[in-house]
C-alpha positions as CSV (number, residue, x, y, z in Angstrom):
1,X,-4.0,-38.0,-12.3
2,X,-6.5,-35.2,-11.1
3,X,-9.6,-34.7,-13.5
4,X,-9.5,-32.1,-15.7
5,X,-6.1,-31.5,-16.1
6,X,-3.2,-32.9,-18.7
7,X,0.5,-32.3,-18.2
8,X,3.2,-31.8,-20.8
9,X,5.7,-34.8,-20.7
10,X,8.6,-32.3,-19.9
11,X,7.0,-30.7,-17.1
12,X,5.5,-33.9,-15.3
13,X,9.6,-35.2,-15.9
14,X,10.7,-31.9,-14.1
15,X,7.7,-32.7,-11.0
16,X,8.8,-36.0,-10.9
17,X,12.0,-34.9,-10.5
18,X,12.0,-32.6,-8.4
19,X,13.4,-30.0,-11.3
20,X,12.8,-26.4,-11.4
21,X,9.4,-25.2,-12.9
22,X,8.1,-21.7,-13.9
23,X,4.7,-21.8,-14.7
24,X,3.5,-18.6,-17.0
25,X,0.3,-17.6,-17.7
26,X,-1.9,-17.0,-20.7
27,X,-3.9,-14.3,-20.6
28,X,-1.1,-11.9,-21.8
29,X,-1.1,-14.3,-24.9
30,X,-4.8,-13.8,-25.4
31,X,-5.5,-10.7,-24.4
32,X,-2.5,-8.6,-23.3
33,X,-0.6,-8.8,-26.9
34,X,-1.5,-8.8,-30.3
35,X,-0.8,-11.2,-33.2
36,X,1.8,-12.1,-33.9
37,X,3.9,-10.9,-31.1
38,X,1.6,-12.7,-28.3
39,X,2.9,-15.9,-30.0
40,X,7.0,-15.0,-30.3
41,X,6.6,-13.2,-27.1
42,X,5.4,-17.2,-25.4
43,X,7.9,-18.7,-26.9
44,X,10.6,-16.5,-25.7
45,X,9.6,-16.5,-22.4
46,X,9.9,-20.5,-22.2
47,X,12.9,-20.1,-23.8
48,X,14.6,-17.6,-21.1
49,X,13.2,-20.0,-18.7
50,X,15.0,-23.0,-20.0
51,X,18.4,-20.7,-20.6
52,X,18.7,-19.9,-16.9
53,X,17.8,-23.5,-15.6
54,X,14.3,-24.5,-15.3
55,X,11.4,-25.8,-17.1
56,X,8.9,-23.3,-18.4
57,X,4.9,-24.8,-17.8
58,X,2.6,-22.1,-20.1
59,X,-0.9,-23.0,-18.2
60,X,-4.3,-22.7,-20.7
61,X,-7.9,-24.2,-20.8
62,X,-8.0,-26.2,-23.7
63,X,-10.9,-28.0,-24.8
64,X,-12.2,-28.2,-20.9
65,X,-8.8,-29.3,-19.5
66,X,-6.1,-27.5,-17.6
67,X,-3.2,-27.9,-19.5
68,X,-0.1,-27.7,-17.8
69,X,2.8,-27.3,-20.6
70,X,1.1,-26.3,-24.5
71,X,2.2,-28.0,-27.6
72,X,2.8,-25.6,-30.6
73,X,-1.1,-26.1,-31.5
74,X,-2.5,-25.5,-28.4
75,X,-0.6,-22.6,-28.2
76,X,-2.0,-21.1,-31.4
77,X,-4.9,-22.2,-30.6
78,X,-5.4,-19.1,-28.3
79,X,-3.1,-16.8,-29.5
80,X,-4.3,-16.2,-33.1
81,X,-8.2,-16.4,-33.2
82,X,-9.3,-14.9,-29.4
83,X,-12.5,-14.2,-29.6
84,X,-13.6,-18.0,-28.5
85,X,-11.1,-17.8,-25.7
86,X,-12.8,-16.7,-21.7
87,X,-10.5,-15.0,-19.9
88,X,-10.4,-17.3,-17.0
89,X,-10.2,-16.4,-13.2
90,X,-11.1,-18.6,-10.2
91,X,-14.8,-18.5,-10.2
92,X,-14.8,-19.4,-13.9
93,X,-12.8,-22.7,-14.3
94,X,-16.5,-24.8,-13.6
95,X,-18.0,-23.1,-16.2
96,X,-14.8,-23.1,-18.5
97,X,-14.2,-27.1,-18.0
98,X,-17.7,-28.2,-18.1
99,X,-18.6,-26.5,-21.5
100,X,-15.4,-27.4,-22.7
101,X,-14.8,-23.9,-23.7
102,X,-10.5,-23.0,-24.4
103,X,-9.3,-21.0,-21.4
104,X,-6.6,-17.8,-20.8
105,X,-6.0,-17.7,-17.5
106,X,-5.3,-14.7,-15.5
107,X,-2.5,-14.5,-12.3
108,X,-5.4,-15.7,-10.2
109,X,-5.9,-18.8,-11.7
110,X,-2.3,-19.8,-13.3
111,X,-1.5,-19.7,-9.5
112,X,-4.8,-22.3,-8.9
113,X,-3.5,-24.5,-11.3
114,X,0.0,-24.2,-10.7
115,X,-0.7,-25.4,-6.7
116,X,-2.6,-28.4,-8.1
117,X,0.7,-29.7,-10.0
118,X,3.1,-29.2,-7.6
119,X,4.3,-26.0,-9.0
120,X,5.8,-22.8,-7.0
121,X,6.9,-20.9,-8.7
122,X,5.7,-18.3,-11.6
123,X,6.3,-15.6,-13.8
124,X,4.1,-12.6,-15.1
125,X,4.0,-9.3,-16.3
126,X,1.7,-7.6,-13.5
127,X,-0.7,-8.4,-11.0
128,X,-4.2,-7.0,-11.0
129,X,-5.3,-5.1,-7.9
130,X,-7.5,-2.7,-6.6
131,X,-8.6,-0.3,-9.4
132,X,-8.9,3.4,-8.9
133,X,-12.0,4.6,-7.9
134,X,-12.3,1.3,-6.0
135,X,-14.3,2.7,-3.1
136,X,-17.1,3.6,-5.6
137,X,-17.1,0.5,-7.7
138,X,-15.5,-2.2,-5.4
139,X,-13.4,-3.4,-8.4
140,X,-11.2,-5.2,-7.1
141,X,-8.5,-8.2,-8.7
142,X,-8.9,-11.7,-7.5
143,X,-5.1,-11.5,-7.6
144,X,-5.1,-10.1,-4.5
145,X,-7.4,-13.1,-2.9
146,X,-5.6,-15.8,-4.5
147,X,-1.9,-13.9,-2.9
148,X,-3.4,-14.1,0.4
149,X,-4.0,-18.2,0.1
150,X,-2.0,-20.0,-2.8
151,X,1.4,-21.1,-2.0
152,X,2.8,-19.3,-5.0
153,X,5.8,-17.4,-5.5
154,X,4.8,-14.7,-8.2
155,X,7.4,-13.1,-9.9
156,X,6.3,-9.8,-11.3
157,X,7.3,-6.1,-12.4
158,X,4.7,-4.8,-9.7
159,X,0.8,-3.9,-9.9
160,X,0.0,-2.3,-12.8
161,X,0.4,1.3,-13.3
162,X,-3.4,1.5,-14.1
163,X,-4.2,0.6,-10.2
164,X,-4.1,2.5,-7.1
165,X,-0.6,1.2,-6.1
166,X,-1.4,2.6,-2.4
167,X,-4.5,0.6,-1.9
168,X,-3.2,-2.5,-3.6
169,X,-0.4,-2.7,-1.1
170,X,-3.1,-1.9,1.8
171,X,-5.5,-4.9,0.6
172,X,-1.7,-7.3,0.2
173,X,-0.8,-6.1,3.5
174,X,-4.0,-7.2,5.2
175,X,-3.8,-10.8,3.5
176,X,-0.2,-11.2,4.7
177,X,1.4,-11.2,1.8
178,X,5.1,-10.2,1.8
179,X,5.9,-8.1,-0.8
180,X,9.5,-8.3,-2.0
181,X,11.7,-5.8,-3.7
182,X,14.2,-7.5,-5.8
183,X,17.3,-5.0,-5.6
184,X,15.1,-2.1,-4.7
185,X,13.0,-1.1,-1.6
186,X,10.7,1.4,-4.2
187,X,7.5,-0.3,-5.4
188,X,8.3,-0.7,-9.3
189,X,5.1,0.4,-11.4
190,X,5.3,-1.8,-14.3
191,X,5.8,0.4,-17.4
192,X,8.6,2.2,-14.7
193,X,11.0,1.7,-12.2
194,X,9.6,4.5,-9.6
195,X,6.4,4.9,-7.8
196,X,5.2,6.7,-4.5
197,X,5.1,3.1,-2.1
198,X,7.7,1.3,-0.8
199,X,8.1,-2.8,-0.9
200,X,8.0,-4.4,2.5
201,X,11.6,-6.0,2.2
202,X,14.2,-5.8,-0.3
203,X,16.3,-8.9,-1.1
204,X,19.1,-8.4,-3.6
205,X,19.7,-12.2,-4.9
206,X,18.0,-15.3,-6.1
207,X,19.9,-17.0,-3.3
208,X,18.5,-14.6,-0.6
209,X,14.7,-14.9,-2.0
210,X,15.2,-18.8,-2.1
211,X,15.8,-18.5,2.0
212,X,13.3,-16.3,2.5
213,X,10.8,-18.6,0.9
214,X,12.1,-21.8,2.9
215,X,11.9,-19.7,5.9
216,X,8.1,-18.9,5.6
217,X,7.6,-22.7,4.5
218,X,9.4,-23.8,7.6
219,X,6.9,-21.8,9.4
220,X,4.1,-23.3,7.8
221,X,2.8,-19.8,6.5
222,X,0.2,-20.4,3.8
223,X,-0.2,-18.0,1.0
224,X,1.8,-16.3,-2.2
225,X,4.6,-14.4,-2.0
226,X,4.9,-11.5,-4.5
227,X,8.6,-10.6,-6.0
228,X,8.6,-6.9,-7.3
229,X,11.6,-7.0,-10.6
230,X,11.6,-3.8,-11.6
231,X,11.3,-3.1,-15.7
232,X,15.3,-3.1,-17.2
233,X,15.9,0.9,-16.8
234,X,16.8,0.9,-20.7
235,X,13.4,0.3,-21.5
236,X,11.5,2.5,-18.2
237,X,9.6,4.7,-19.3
238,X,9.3,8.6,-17.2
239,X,6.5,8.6,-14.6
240,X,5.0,11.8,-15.9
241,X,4.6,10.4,-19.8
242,X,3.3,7.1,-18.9
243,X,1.0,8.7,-16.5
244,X,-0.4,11.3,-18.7
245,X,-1.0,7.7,-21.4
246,X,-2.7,6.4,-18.6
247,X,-4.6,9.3,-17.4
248,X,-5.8,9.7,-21.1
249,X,-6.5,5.4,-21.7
250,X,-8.8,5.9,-18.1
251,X,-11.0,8.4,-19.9
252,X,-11.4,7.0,-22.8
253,X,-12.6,4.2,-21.1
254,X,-15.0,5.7,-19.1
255,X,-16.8,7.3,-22.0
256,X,-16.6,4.1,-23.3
257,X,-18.6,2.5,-20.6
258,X,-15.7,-0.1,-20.2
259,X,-16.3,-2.1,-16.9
260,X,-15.1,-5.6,-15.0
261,X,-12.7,-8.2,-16.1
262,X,-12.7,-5.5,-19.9
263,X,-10.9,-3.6,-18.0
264,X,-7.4,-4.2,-18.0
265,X,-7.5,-5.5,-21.6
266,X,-8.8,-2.1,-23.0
267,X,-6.3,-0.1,-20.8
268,X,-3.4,-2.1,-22.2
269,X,-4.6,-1.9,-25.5
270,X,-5.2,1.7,-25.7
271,X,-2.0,2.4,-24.2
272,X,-0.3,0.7,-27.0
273,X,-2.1,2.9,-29.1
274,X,-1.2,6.5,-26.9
275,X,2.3,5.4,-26.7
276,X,2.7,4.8,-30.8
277,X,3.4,1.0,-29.5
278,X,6.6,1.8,-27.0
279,X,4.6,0.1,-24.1
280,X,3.8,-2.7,-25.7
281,X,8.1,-3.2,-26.6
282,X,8.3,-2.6,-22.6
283,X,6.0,-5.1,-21.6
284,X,7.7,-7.6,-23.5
285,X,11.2,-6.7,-22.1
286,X,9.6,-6.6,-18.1
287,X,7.9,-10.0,-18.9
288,X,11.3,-11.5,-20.3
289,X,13.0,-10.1,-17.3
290,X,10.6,-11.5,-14.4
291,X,11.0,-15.1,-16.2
292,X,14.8,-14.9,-16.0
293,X,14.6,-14.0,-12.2
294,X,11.9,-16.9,-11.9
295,X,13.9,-19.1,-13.4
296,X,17.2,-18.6,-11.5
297,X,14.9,-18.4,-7.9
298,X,13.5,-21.7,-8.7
299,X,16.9,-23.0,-9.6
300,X,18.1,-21.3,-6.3
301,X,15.3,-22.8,-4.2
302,X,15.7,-26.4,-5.7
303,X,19.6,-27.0,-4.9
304,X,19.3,-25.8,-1.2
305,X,15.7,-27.7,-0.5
């Protein structure tokens, strides 16, 4: 056993078996959704997981240990009182573990510890990327870092709309990392289907993503692979009113002084509140979606290993 990290008993069965595993993160439970819906939204997720064929592995510091699969406790434990919780990226684990502090972790490091057990495959609701303004303030997600190196498969509905989408795909392109369309070659934008940008390949089946991924492993290519699921068009909202919620969350956090890892939290948050709570019902459906997809690629990619 590695130090510093415990493993549900279902999901060490599933790596010892060689099962299908999608792990999720757990920053969207700490900071991404409110009470009480971060907690039903969790469950859900593992539960769509587990309905399309795989085993769902929620990843969380707790108490100083990377916890690969959480028990009902530990999963209130950072869903209902978040204040103690440090949202939790590569260059924080050290400080997380040796203080013994209860961790959310973001993409960047759900994809850390997901390598270190073995697991490939997992399911969000964005990445991070390269903010606007980015050339000014060189904020920038260690999402995109963590693409170009981890041997991930991230499952996603695209950057998130707060980003410059154009620059985010320049920074993935220079990592190598392929960016995949799943039934669409148009760069979804998480709260909606359309955007400007274009995905480097479109793939139109779990099947066909599962070759794809054996292909580049075959090659020995290290490094994530990102799969673009486009938000269910019955819950996408139009480009020009999610736009305009954005354009006014942006300002309001800029008067606020808002800045770093705050961020994306504050964004989210206050485009909840501009949107009278109809983003936060479409987050939840694009989340549900990507695990479904996650789950039947990893199925996909088990039987023809």
């Amino acid at each position: 056993m590695m130090p510093h990290i415990k493993i549900h008993p279902e999901v060490q069965n599933a790596i010892d078996n060689h099962l299908p595993i999608v792990a999720l993160e757990s920053t969207i439970i700490s900071h991404g959704m409110p009470y009480p819906q971060n907690i039903s939204t969790a469950k859900q997720c593992e539960a769509i997981i587990r309905e399309n064929g795989a085993v769902p592995a929620t990843i969380a510091i707790i108490d100083g240990i990377i916890t690969i699969g959480l028990t009902d406790k530990e999963l209130h434990k950072i869903a209902i009182d978040t204040s103690h919780v440090y949202k939790t990226s590569r260059r924080d684990f050290p400080y997380v573990i040796s203080q013994k502090k209860d961790g959310a972790l973001t993409v960047s490091a759900t994809m850390i510890a997901a390598k270190l057990a073995n697991i490939k495959f997992f399911a969000t609701g964005g990445i991070g990327g390269v903010h606007r303004n980015a050339e000014v303030t060189m904020d920038i997600s260690a999402d995109l870092e963590e693409l170009g190196k981890t041997d991930v498969t991230v499952v996603c509905a695209g950057a998130k709309s707060i980003l410059d989408l154009g620059k985010t795909l320049e920074y993935l392109e220079t990592k190598g990392v392929p960016v995949i369309g799943y039934q669409t070659k148009i760069l979804p934008a998480f709260y909606t289907r359309e955007s400007d940008f274009e995905v480097d390949f479109r793939l139109d089946s779990p099947n066909a993503i599962a070759d794809f991924i054996h292909s580049k492993e075959a090659l020995g290519l290290s490094g994530g692979i990102l799969i673009c699921n486009p938000i269910p068009e019955a819950n996408s909202f139009p480009r020009r009113i999610i736009d305009d919620a954005i354009d006014k969350a942006v300002i309001d956090m800029e008067s606020l002084g808002i800045k770093g890892k705050e961020t994306t939290p504050f964004l989210l948050k206050r485009i909840v509140e501009i949107t009278g709570g109809k983003s936060l019902e479409a987050n939840i459906a694009l989340v549900y979606n990507n695990c479904k997809l996650a789950a039947q690629i990893a199925k996909s990619y088990t039987e023809r290993k």
